[in-house]
PDB file of N, CA, C and O in Angstrom:
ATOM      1  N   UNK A   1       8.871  -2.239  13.632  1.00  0.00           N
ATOM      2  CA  UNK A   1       8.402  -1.356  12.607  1.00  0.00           C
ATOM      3  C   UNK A   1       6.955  -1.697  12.301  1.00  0.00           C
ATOM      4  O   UNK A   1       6.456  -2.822  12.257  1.00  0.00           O
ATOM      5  N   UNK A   2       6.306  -0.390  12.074  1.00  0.00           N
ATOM      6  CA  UNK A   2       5.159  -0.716  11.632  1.00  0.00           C
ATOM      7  C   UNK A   2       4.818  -0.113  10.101  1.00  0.00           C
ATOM      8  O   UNK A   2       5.224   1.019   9.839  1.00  0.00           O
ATOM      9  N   UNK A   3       4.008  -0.938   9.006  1.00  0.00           N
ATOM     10  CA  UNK A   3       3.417  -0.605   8.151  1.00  0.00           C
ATOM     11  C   UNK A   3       2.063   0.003   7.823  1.00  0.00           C
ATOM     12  O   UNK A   3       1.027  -0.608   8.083  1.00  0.00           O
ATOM     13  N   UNK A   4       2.065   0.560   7.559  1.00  0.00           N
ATOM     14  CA  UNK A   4       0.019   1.348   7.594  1.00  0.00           C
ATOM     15  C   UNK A   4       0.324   1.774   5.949  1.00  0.00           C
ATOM     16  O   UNK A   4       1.338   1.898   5.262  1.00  0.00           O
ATOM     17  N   UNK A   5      -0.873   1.894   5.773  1.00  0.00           N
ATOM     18  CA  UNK A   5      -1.583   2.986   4.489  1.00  0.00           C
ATOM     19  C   UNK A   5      -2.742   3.405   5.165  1.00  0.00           C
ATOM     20  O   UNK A   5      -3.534   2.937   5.983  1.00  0.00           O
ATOM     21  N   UNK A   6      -2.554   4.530   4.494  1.00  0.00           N
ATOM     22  CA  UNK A   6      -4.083   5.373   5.041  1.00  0.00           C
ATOM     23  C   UNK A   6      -4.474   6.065   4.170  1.00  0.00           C
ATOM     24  O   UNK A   6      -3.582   6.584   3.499  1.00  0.00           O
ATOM     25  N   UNK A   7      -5.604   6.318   3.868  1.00  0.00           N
ATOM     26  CA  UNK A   7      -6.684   6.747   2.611  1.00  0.00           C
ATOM     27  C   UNK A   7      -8.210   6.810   2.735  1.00  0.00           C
ATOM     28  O   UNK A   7      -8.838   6.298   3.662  1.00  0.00           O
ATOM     29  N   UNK A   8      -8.691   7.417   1.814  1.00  0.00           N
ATOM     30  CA  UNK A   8      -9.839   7.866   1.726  1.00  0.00           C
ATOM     31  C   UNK A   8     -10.323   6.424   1.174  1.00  0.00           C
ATOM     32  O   UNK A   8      -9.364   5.885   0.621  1.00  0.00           O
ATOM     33  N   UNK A   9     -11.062   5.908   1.149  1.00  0.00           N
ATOM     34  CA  UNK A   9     -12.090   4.806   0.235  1.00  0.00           C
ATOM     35  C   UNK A   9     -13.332   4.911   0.136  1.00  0.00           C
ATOM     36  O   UNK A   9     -14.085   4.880   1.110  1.00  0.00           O
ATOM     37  N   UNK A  10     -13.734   5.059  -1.162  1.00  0.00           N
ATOM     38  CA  UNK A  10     -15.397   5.029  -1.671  1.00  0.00           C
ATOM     39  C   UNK A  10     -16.229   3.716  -0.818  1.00  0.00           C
ATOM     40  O   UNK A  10     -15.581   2.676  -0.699  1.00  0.00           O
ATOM     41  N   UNK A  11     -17.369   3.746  -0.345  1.00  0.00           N
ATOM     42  CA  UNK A  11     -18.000   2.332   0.065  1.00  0.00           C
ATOM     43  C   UNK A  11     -17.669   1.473  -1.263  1.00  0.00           C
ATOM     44  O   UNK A  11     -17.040   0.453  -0.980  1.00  0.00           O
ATOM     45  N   UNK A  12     -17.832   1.569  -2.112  1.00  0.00           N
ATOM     46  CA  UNK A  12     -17.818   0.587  -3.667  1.00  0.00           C
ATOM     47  C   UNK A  12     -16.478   0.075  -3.810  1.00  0.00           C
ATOM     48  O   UNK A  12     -16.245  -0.809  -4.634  1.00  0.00           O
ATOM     49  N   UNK A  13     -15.387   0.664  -2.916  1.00  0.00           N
ATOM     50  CA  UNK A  13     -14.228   0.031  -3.795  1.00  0.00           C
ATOM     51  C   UNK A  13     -13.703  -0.892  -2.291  1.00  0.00           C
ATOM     52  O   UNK A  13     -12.862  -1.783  -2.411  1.00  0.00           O
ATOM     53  N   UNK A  14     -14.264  -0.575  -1.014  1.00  0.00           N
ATOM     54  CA  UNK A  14     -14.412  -1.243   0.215  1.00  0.00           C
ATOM     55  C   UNK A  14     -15.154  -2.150  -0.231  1.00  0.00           C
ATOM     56  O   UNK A  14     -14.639  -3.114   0.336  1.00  0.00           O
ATOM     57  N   UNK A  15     -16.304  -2.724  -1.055  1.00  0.00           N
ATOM     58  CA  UNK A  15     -17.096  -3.592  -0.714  1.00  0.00           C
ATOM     59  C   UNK A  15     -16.441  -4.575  -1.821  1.00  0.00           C
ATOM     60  O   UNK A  15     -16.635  -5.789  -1.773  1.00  0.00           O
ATOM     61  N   UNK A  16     -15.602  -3.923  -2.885  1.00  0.00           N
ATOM     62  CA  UNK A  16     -15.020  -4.976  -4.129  1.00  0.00           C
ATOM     63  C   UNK A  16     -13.536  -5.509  -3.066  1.00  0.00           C
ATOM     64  O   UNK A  16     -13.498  -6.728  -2.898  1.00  0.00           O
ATOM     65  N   UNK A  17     -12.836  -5.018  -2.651  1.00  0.00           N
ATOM     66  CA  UNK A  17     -11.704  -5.029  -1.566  1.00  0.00           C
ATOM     67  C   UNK A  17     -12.336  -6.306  -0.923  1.00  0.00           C
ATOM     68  O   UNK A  17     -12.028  -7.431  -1.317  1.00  0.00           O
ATOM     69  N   UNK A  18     -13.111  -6.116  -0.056  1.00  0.00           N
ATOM     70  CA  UNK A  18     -13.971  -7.272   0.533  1.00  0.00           C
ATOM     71  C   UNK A  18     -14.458  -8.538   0.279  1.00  0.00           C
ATOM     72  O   UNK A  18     -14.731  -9.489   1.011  1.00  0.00           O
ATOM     73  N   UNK A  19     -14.521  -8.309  -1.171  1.00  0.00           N
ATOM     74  CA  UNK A  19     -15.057  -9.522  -2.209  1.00  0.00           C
ATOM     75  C   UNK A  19     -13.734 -10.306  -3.051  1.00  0.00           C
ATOM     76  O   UNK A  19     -13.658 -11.348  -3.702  1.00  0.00           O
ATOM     77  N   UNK A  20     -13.186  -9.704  -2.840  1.00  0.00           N
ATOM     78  CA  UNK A  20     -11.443 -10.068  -3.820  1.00  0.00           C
ATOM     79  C   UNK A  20     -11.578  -9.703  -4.985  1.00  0.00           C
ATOM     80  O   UNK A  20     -10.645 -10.035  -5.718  1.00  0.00           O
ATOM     81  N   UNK A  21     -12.536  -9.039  -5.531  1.00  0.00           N
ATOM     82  CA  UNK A  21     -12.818  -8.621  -6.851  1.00  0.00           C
ATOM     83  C   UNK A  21     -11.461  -7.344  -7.346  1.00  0.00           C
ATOM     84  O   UNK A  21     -11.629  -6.815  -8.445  1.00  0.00           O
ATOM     85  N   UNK A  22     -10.646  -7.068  -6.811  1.00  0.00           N
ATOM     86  CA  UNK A  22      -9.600  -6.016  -7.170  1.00  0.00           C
ATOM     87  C   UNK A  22      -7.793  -7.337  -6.523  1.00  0.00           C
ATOM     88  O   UNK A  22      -7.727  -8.269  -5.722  1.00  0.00           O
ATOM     89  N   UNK A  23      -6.688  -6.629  -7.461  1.00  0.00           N
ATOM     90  CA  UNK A  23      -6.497  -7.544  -7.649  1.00  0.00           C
ATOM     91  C   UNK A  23      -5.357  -6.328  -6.216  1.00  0.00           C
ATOM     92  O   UNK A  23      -4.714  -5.359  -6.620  1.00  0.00           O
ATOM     93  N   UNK A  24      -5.382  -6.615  -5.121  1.00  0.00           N
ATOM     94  CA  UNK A  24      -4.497  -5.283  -3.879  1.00  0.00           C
ATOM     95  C   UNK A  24      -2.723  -5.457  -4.529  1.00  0.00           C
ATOM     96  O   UNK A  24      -2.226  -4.398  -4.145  1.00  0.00           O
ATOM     97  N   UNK A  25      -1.975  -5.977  -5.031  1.00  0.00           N
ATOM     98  CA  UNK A  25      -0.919  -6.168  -5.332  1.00  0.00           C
ATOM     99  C   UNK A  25      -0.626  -4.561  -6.488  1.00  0.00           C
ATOM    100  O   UNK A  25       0.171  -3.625  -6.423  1.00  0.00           O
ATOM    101  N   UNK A  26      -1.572  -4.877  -7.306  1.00  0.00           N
ATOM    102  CA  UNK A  26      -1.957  -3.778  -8.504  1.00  0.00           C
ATOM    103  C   UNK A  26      -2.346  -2.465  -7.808  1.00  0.00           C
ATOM    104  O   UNK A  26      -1.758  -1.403  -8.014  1.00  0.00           O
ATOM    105  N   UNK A  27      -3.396  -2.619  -6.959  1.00  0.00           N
ATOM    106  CA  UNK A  27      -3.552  -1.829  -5.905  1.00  0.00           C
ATOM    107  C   UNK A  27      -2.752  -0.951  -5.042  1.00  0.00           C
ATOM    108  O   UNK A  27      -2.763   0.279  -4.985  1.00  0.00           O
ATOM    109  N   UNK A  28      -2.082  -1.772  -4.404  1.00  0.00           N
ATOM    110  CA  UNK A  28      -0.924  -0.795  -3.908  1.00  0.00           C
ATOM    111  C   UNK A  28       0.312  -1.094  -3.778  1.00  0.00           C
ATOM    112  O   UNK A  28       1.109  -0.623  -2.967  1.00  0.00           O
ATOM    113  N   UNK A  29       0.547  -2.154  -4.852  1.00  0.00           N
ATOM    114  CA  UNK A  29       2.205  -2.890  -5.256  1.00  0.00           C
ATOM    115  C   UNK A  29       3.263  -1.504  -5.730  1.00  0.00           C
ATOM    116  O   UNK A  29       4.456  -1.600  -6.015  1.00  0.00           O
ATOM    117  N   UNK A  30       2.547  -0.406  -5.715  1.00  0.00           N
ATOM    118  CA  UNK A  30       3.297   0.858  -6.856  1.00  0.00           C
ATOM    119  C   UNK A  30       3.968   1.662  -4.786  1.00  0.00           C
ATOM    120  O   UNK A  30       5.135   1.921  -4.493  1.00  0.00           O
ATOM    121  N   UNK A  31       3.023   1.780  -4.071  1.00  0.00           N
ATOM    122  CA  UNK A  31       2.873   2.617  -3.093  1.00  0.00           C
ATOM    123  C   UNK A  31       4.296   1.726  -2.023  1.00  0.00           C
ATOM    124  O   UNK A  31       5.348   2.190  -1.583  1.00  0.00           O
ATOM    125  N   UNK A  32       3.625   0.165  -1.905  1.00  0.00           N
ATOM    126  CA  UNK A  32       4.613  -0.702  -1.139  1.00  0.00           C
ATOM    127  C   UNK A  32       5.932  -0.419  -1.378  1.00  0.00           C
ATOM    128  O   UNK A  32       6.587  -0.101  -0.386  1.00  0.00           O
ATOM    129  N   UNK A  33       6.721  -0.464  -2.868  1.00  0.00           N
ATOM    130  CA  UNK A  33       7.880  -0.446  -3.358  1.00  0.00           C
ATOM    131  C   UNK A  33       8.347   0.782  -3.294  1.00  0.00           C
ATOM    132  O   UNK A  33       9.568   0.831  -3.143  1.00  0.00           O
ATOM    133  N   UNK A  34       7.647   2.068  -3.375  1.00  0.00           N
ATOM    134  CA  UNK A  34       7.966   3.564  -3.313  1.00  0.00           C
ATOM    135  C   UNK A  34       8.451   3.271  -1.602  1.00  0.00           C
ATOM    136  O   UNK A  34       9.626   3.224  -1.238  1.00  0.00           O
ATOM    137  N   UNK A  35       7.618   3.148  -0.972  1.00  0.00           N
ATOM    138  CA  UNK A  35       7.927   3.133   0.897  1.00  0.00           C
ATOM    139  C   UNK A  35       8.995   1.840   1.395  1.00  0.00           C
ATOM    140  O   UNK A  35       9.681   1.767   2.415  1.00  0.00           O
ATOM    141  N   UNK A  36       8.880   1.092   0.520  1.00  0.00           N
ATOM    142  CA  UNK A  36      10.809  -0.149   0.955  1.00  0.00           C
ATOM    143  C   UNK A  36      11.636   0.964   0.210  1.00  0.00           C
ATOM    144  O   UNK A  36      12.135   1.707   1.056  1.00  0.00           O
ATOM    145  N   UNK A  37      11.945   1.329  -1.016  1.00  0.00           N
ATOM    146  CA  UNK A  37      12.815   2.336  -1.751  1.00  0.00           C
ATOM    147  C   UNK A  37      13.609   3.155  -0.631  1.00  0.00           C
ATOM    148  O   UNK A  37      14.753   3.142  -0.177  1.00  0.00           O
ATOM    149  N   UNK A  38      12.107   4.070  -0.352  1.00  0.00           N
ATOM    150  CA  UNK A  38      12.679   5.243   0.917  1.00  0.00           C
ATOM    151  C   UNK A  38      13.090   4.772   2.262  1.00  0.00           C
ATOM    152  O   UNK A  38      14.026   5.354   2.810  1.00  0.00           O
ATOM    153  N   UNK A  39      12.415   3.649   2.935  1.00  0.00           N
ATOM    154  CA  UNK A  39      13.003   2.838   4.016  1.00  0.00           C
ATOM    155  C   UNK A  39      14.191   2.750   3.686  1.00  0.00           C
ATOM    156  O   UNK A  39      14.899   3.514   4.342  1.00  0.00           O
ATOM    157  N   UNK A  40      14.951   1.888   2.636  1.00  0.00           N
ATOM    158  CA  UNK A  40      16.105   1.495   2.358  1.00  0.00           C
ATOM    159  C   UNK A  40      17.399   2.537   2.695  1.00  0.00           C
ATOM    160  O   UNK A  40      18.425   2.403   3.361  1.00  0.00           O
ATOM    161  N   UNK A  41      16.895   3.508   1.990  1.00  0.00           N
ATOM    162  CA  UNK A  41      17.319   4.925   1.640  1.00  0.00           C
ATOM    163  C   UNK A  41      17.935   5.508   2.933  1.00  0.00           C
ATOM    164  O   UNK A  41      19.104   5.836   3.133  1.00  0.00           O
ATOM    165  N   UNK A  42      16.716   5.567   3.881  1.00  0.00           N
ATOM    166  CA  UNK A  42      17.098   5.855   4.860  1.00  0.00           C
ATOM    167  C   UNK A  42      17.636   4.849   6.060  1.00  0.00           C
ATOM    168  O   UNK A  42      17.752   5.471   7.117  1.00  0.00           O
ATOM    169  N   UNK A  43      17.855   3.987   6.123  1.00  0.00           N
ATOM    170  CA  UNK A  43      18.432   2.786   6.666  1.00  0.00           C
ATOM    171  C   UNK A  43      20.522   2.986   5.974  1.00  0.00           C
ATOM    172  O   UNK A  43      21.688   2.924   6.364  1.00  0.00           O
ATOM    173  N   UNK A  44      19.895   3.171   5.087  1.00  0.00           N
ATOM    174  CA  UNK A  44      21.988   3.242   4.289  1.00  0.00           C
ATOM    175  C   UNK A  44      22.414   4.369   4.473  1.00  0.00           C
ATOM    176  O   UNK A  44      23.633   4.337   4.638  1.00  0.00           O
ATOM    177  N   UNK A  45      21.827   5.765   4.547  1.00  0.00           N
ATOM    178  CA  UNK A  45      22.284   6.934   5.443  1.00  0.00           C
ATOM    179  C   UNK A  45      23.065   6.655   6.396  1.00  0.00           C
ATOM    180  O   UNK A  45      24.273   6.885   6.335  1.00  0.00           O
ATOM    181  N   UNK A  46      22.405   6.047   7.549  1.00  0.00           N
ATOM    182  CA  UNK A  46      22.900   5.670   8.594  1.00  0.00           C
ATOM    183  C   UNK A  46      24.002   4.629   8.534  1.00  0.00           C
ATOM    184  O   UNK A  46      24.526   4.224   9.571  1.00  0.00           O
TER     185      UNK A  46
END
């Protein structure tokens, strides 16, 4: 299995990303848990 996100990013929020200045958990801790949820989901279908 593979994981990706894909998105648009401003240079400014690439260059704070880069710096550790954003905290990525907060970032995309909301997006990660929505996509295990639906993985799951569809894993117990079967």
């Amino acid at each position: 299995m593979t994981w990706s996100v894909k998105g648009k990013s401003p240079f400014i929020a690439r260059v704070m990303c880069a710096l550790s200045f954003m905290n990525m958990d907060k970032y995309v801790g909301g997006m990660f848990e929505k996509g295990l949820l639906r993985l799951k989901n569809m894993v117990e279908k079967k």
